[in-house]
C-alpha positions in Angstrom: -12.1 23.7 -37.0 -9.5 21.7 -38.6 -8.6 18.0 -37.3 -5.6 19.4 -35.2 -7.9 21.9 -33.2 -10.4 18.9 -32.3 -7.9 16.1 -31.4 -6.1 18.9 -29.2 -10.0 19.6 -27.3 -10.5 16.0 -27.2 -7.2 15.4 -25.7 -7.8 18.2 -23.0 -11.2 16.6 -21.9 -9.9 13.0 -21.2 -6.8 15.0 -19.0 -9.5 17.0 -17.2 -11.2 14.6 -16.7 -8.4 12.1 -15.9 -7.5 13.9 -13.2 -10.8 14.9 -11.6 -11.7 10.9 -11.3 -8.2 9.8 -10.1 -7.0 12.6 -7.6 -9.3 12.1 -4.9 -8.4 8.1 -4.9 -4.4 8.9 -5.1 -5.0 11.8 -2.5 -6.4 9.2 0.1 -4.2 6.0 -1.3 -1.6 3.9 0.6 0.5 0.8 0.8 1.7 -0.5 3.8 4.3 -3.2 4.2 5.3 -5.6 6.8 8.8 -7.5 6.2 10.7 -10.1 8.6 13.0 -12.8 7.8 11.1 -15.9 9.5 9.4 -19.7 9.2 6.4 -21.1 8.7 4.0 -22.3 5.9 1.5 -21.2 3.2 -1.2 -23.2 2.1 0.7 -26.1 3.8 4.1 -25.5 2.0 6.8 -25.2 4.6 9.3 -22.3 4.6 12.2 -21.9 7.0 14.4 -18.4 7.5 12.7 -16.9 4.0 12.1 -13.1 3.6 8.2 -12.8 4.7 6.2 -9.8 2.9 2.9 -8.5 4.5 1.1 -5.3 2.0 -1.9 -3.8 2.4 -3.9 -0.6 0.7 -5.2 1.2 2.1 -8.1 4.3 1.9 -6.3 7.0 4.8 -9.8 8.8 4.7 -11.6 5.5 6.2 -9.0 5.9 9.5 -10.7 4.6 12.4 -10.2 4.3 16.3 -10.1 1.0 17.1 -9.7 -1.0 20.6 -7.8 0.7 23.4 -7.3 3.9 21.0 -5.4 2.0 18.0 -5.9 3.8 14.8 -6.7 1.3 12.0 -7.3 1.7 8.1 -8.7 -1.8 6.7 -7.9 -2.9 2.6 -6.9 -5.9 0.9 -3.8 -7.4 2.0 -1.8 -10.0 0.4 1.3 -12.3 1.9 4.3 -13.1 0.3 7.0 -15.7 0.8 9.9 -15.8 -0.5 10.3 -19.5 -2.4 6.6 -19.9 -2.5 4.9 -17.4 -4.4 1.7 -14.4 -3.3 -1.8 -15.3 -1.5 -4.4 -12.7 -0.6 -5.8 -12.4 2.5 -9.6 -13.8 2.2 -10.2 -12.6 6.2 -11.0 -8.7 7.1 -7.1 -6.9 7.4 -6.0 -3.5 8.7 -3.4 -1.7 9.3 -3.0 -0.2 12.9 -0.7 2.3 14.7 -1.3 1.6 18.2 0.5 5.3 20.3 0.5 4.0 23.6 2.6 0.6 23.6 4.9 2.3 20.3 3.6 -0.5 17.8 2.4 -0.8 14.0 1.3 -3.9 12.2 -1.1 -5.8 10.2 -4.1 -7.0 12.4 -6.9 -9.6 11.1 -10.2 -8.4 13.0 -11.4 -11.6 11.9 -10.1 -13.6 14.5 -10.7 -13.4 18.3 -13.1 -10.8 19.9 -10.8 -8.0 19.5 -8.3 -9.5 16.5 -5.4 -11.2 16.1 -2.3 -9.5 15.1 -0.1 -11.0 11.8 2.9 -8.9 12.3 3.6 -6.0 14.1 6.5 -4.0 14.6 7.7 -2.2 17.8 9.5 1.7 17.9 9.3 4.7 19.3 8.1 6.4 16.6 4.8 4.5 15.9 3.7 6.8 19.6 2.9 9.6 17.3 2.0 8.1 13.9 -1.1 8.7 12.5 -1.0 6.1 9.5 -1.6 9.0 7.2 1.9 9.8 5.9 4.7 8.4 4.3 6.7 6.7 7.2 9.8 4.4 7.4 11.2 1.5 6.4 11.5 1.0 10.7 13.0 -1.7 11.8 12.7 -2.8 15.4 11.4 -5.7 17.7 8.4 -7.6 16.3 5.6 -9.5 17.7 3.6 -12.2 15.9 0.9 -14.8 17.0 2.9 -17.9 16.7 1.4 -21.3 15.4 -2.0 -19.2 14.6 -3.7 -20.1 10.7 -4.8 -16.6 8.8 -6.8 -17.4 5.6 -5.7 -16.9 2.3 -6.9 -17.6 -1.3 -3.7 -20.4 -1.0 -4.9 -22.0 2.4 -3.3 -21.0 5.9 -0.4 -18.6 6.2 1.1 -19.7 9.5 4.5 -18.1 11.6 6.3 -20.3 13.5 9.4 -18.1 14.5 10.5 -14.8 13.1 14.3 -13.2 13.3 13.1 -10.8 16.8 13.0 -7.5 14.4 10.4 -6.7 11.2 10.2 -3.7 8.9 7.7 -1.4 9.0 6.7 1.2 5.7 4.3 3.4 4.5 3.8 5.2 1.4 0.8 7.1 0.7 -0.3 7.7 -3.4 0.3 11.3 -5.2 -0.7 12.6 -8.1 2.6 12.9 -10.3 3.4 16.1 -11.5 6.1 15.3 -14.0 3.7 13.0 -15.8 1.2 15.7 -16.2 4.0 18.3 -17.2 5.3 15.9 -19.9 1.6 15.5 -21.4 1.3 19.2 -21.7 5.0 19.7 -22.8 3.8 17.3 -25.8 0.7 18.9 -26.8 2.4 22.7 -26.8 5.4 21.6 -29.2 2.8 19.6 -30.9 0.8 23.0 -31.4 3.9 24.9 -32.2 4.8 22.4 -35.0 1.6 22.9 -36.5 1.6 26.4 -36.7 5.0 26.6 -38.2 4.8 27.2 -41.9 6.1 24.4 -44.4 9.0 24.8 -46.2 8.5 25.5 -49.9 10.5 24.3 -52.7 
């Protein structure tokens, strides 16, 4: 078998097997984002009317019922502020979609017999969410527990006052297509070049 024939095996192996150890992860995969314009303090550095950003990932096959019927997928979560910098949650985070009262947010189940909400945001829509599927950006009235400390790997992340509305999004992880289709697109012209006999003098 010549050297072209083996690195064009080898190169079909690590795609197979590429995608048979990734799919199931970007299948399942998504981020969920939290964004409000508000005041506050991370790790005791004050910030005042500075664009907030709550994200979590999430694992959509772990989707649980939570209290009073909330769905809730739990994953790391990390806070950033505007002016200040990025912190990871150190407490137990989820994301939930609560149908009856119309609300999504980020919920630290840490805190308080049943959890303390971060941020939530408040719309129609969230009444027959599932958490599963893309959704958003939403943007309607928030809610937040004022004056309440959530750890982070900086120190507290603290609200003091938000703008009245937050933005809620969710995009769940595909495979890519395009990527895949360029990969083979290369290794059939590279096949096809080989083939092709060299000019002679």
């Amino acid at each position: 078998m010549s050297n072209f024939g083996r690195t064009l095996i080898i190169a079909l192996v690590l795609l197979g097997t590429l995608l048979w150890t990734s799919s199931p992860a970007l299948a399942d995969g998504a981020t969920y984002t939290e964004t409000d314009v508000a005041s506050g303090s991370l790790g005791g550095a004050s910030f005042s009317d500075a664009l907030v950003t709550i994200t979590l990932l999430g694992d959509t096959s772990t989707l649980t019922t939570g209290i009073f019927g909330a769905l809730e997928v739990f994953g790391p979560a990390t806070v950033t502020v505007d002016g200040i910098g990025t912190a990871s949650f150190t407490d137990s985070l989820a994301v939930f979609d609560d149908p009856t009262f119309g609300s999504a947010g980020i919920l630290d189940s840490s805190l308080g017999p049943f959890g303390l909400d971060v941020l939530d945001t408040i719309d129609p829509t969230f009444g027959t969410y599932d958490l599963t599927t893309d959704v958003g950006p939403i943007t309607g009235s928030s809610l937040f527990n004022a004056d309440n400390g959530f750890a982070t790997t900086d120190g507290s992340f603290v609200l003091t006052s938000e703008s009245g509305a937050s933005t809620f999004s969710a995009t769940t992880a595909v495979p890519e297509p395009s990527s895949l289709f360029l990969l083979g697109a290369g290794l059939l012209f590279l096949a096809r070049r080989k083939k092709a006999p060299s000019a002679t003098a």
